[in-house]
C-alpha positions in Angstrom: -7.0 -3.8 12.1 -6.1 -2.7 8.8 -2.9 -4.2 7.2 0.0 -1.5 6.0 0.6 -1.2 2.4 3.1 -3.6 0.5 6.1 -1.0 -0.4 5.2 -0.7 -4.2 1.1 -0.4 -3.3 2.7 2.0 -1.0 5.1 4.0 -3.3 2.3 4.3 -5.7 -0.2 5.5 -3.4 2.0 8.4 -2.0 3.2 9.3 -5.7 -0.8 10.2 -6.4 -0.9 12.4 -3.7 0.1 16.6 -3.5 3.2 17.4 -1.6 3.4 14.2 0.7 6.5 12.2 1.5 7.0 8.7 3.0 9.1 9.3 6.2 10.2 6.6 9.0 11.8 4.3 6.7 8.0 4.3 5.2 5.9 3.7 8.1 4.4 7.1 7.9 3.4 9.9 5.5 4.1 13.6 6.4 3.2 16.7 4.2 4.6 20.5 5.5 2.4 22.9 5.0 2.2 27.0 5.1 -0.3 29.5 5.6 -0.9 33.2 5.3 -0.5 33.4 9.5 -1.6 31.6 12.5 -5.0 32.1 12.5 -5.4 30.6 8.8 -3.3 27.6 10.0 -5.5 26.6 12.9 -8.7 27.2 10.9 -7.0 24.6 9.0 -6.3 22.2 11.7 -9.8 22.8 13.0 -11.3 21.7 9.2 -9.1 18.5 9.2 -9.9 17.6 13.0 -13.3 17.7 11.9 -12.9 15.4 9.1 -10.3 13.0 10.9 -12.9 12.7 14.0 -15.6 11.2 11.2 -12.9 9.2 9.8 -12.1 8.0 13.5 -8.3 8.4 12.3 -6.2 11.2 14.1 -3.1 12.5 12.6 0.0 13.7 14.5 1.0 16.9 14.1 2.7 20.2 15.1 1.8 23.9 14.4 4.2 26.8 14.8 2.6 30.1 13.5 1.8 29.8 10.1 3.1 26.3 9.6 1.6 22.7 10.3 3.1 19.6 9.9 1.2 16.5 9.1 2.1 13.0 9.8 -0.2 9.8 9.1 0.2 6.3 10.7 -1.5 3.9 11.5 -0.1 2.7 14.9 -2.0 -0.3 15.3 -0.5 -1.5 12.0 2.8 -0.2 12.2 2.7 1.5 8.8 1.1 3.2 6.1 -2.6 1.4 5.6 -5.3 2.4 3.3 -6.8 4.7 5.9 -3.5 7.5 5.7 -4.3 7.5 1.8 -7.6 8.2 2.2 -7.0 11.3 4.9 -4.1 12.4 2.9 -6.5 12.8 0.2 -9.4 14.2 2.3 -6.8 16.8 3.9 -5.7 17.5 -0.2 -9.3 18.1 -0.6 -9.8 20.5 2.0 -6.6 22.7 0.6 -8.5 23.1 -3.0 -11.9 23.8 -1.9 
């Protein structure tokens, strides 16, 4: 089990990435996001299932039309760890290319 971020490793991490905010008193990471109409929303969510399954980390989120919501967590851990940076960054990724 992976150990969650000290608050100013934390801080840091979160201030590198595109449109995220800590949330849950900084136990989690969510980013709001909005797309042309459903069907461009869930091709989204299908690309970042795809990349969270080989990452074996799942986020939680909801999807109402054209938006999704996106929150990271690592349960086991009971915070932010290095392995929400690193999907946060893969799901940046997939929103530029």
């Amino acid at each position: 089990m992976a150990a969650p971020l000290a608050p100013e490793e934390r801080d840091r991490a979160v201030s590198e990435l595109d449109g995220w905010v800590q949330t849950d008193g900084g136990k989690a990471i969510r980013r709001m996001l909005e797309f042309d109409g459903f069907v461009a929303a869930f091709g989204f969510m299908t690309k970042v299932a795809l990349v969270a399954e080989k990452m074996d980390h799942h986020p939680d989120w909801r999807n109402s039309w054209n938006r999704v919501e996106i929150t990271l967590t690592s349960h086991d851990a009971g915070g932010v760890t290095q392995r929400d940076i690193a999907l946060a960054r893969a799901i940046d990724g997939l929103l530029q290319g």
